[in-house]
N, C-alpha and C positions, 0 to 999 in steps of 0.2 A: 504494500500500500504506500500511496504517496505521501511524504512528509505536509503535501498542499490540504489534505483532509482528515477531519476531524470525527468520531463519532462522536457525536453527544445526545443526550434526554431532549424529547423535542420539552417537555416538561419546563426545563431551565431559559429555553429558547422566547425570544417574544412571540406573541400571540398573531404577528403577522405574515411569518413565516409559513404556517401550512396551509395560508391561505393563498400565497402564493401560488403554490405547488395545486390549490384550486382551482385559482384562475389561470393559471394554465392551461387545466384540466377541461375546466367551460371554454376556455378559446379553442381548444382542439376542438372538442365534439360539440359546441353547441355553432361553433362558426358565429361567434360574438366580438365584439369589438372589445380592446383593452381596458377603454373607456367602462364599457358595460359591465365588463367582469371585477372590476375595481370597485366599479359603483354597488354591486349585488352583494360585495362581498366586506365591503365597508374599508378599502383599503385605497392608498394615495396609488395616483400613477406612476408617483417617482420613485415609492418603495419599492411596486412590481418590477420596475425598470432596474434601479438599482441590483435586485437580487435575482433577477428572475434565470439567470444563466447560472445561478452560485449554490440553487436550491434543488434535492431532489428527494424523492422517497427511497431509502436503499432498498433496493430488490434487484433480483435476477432477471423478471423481465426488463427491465431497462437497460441491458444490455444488448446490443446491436447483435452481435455472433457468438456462438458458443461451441465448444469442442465436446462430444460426449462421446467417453467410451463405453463400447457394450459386450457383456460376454451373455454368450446364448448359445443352446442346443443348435446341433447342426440338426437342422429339423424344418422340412418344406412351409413357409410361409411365415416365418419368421422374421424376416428383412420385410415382407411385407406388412406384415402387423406394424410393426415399428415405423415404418412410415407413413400408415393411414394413421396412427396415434400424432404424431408430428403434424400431419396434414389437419386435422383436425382440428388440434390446437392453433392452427395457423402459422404455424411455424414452416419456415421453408428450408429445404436441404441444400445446403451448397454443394457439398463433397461427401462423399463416402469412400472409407477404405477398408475391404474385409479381408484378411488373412484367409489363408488356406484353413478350412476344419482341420485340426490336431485333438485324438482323441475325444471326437463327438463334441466338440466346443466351438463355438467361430467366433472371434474376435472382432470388432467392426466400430471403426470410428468415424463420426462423423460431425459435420461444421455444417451450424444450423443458423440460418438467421433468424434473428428473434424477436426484431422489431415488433409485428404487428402480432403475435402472441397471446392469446386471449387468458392464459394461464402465466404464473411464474415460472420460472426456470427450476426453480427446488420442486415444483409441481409434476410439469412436464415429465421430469425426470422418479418421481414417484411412482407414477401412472404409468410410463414404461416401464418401472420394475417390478410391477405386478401385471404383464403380459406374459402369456403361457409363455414355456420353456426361454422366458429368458432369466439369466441367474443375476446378472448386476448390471447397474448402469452409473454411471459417474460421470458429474462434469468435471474436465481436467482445467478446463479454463473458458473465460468470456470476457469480451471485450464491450 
């Protein structure tokens, strides 16, 4: 982690802070003006300005791309489950790479984008490891 950030208690934090991270939220989906979203939510324009590139919610979906290793049965329709779970979620596949099956297991990594993800990424990544014959999944990393 970067020495540039901080975790802290939103608790400690001023009160205008997750409203930020609201109006945001209203300007994405509501397709409203900054103006609007400031005013609904009782917050200055120059605070939103001020912070609005500095603030975010920590999670995994807010990560662009993610690396996820998988180990699973060599076992017919497997690679496909795991992608209709991904597709699902809306997640899209960049890359895939599967190792040759060794001793009934296949190895398979792959770089997902995560953008538009209707799930988190600790999510995701639960729900593929409760698909039949597969044994684990792991993010190795996300950007």
């Amino acid at each position: 982690m970067s020495n540039d950030f901080l975790l802290v208690s939103k608790a400690v934090l001023p009160d205008y802070f997750p409203k930020i991270v609201k109006a945001k939220d209203l300007i994405a989906a509501s397709n409203i003006s900054v103006t609007e979203a400031c005013k609904t939510l009782g917050i200055s324009r120059s605070v939103f300005y001020k912070y609005k590139d500095a603030i975010y919610i920590p999670s995994g979906s807010l990560a662009k791309k993610a690396i996820i290793s998988i180990k699973a049965d060599d076992f017919p329709g497997v690679l496909s489950s795991i992608l209709i779970t991904i597709s699902k979620n809306q997640g899209n596949v960049l890359t895939i790479s599967q190792d040759m099956p060794i001793h009934g297991l296949a190895y398979i990594t792959m770089m997902i984008n995560t953008r538009n993800m209707v799930v988190g990424l600790t999510d995701l990544v639960k729900e593929l490891s409760s698909l039949p014959h597969l044994r684990k999944a792991d993010v190795l990393a996300y950007d």
